[in-house]
C-alpha positions in Angstrom: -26.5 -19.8 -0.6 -28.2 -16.4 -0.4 -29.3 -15.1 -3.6 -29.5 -10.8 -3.9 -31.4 -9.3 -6.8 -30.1 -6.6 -8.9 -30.7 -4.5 -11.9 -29.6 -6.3 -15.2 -26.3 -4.2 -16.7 -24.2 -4.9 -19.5 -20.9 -6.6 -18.6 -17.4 -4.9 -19.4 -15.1 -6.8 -21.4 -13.0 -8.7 -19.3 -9.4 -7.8 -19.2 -6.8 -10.6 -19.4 -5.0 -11.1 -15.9 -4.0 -15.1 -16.3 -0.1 -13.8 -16.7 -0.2 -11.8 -13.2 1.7 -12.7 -10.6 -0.2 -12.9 -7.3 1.1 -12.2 -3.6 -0.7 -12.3 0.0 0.1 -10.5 2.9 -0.3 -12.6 6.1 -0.9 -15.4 3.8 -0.1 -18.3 6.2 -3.6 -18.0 7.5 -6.5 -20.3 6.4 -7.9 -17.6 4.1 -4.7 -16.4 2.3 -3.5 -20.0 2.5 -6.9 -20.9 0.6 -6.8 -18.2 -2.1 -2.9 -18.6 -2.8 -3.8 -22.4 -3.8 -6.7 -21.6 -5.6 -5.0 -19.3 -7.3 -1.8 -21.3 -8.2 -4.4 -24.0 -9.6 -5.6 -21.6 -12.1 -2.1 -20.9 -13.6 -1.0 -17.7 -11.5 2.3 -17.2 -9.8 1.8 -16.9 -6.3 3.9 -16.0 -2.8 2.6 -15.4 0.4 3.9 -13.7 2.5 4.5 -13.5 7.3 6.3 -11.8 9.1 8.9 -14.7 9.1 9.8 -16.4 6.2 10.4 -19.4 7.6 7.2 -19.3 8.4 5.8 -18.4 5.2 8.1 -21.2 3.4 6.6 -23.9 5.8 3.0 -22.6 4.8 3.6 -22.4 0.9 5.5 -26.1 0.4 1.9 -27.9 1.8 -0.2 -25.7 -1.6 2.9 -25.7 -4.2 3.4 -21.7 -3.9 6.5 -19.9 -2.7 6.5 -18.2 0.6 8.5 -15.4 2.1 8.9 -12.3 4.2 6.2 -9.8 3.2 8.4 -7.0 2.1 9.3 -9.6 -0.8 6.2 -10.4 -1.6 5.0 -7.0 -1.9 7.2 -5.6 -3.9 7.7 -8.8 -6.6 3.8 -9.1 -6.9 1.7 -7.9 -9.7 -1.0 -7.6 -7.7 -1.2 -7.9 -3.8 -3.9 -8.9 -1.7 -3.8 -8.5 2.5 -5.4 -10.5 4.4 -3.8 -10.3 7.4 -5.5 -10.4 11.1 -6.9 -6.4 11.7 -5.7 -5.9 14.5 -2.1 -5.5 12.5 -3.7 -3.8 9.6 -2.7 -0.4 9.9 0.8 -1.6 10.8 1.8 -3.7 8.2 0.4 -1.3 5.5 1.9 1.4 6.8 5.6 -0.7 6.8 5.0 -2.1 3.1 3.7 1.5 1.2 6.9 2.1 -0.5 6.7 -1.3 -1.8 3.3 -1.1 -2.8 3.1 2.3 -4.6 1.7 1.5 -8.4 -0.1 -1.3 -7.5 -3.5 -2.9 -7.1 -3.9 -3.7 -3.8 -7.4 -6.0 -2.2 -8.1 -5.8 0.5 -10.0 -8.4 2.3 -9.8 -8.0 5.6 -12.7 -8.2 7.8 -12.7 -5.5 10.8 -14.8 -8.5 13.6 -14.9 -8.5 17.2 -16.2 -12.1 19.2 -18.3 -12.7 22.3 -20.2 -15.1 23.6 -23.4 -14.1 21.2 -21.1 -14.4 18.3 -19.1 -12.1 16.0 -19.9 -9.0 15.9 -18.6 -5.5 13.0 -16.6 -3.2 14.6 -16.1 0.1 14.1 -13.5 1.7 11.9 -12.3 5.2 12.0 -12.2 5.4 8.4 -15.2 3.7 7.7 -14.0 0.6 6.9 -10.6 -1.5 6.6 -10.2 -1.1 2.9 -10.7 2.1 3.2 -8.1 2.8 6.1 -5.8 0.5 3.6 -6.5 3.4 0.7 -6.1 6.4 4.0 -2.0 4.7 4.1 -1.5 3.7 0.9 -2.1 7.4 -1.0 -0.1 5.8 -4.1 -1.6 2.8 -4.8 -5.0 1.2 -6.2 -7.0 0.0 -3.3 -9.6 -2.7 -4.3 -12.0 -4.3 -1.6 -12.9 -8.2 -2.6 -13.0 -11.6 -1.4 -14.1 -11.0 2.0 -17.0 -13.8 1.8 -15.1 -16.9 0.8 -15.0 -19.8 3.0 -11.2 -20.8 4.0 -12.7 -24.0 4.3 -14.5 -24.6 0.8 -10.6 -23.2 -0.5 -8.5 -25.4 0.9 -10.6 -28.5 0.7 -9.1 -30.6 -2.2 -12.6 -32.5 -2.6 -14.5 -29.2 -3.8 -13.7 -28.4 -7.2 -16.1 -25.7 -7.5 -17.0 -22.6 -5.4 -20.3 -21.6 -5.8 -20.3 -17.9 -4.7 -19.9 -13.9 -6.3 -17.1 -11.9 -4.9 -18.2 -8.7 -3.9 -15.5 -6.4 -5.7 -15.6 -2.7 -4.7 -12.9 0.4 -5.8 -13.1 3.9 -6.8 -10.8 2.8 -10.0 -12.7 1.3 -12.3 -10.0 0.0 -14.6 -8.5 -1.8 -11.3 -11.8 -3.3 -10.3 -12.4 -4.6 -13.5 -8.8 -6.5 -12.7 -10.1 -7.9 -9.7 -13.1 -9.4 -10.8 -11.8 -11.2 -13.7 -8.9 -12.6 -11.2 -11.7 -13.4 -8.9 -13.5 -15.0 -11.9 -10.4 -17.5 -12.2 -11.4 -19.4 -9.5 -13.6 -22.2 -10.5 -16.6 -21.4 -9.8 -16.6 -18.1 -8.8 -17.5 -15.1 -10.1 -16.3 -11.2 -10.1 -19.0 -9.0 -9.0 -19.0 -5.1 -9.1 -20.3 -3.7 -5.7 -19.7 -0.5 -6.0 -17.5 2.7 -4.6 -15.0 1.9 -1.5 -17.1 4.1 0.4 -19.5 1.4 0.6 -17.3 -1.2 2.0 -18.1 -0.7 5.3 -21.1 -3.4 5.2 -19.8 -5.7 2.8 -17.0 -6.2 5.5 -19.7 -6.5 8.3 -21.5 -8.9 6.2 -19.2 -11.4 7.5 -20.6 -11.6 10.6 -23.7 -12.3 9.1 -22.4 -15.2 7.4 -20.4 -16.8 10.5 -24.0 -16.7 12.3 -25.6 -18.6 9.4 -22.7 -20.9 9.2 -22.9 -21.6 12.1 -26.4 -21.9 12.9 -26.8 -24.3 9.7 -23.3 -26.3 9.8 -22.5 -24.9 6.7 -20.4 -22.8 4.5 -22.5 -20.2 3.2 -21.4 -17.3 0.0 -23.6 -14.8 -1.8 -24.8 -15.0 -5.2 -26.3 -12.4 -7.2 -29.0 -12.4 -9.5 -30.1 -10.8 -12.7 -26.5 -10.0 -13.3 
């Protein structure tokens, strides 16, 4: 666990978000696969979403969610978080903003390239792939969170508790407050404002960080703030 030290503020009340329904884009990977069942353990209503819906059904029945094509998902959801592979990013958003106008949308999608030293950031024209995801989507609430939370620690049935802070970052504060009391729902966890999507460039970086400690140390390291 690395612990970051920051300046002591008052928290905001915290809204109320159990009765939201929550949908994943590209959620038949580990990470979406691991958020949509943490997320259905707390109460929510959740769909992931692929491509294919077959596809999507086969990877919802194995974490008691409901899966199908992402167009559904993105327009049934209350909120809707991507968290699809970046090199189909652009793509996909681009395909789904008609459906997605109005809504929050989190994006935790990490822009990482892999060589034989490790994983590596790369570069984003926009600065960074939430904020290419707020570039397409001019009529939604784009909200950059979750990208630290081990896939591993989510879909593992033994670990009741994640011990971590999301990073939650957004240029709408009413939407981010959103996000880190739905972040907050998963025991354990804990809804952390980061600031302005301008600066989600390195929290997405970050990542690579972690995957070199992880791997270094056989573990499955998060972040957790202090003084906060």
């Amino acid at each position: 666990m690395i612990c970051l030290m920051a300046e002591h503020t008052d928290s905001p009340q915290v809204p109320e978000v159990s009765a939201l329904s929550i949908g994943i884009l590209g959620g038949t990977g580990d990470q979406g696969r691991g958020l949509a069942r943490r997320f259905a353990l707390a109460g929510h209503t959740v769909l992931i979403g692929s491509r294919s819906a077959q596809r999507a059904q086969e990877a919802a029945e194995g974490i008691g969610v409901r899966g199908a094509e992402n167009a559904v998902v993105a327009a049934e959801a209350d909120i809707v978080i991507v968290a699809v592979p970046w090199e189909g990013h652009k793509d996909l958003l681009e395909s789904l903003k008609e459906h997605l106008d109005g809504k929050i949308v989190v994006d935790c999608v990490n822009p990482l390239g892999f060589d034989k030293q490790g994983a590596f950031a790369l570069p984003v024209e926009e600065g960074s792939a939430a904020q290419q995801a707020a570039a397409v989507l001019t009529g939604s609430r784009v909200v950059a969170a979750f990208h630290h939370v081990s896939a591993v620690l989510l879909l593992d049935p033994s670990v009741e508790s994640v011990d971590l802070d999301v990073f939650v970052l957004g240029d709408d504060r009413e939407a981010t407050d959103v996000v880190q009391a739905l972040a907050s729902r998963i025991p354990g966890a804990r809804g952390v404002y980061a600031g302005r999507l301008r600066n989600a460039g390195q929290v997405e970086s970050l990542t690579a960080n972690l995957i070199s400690i992880n791997r270094r140390y056989k573990s499955h390291a998060g972040l957790r703030v202090t003084d906060v």
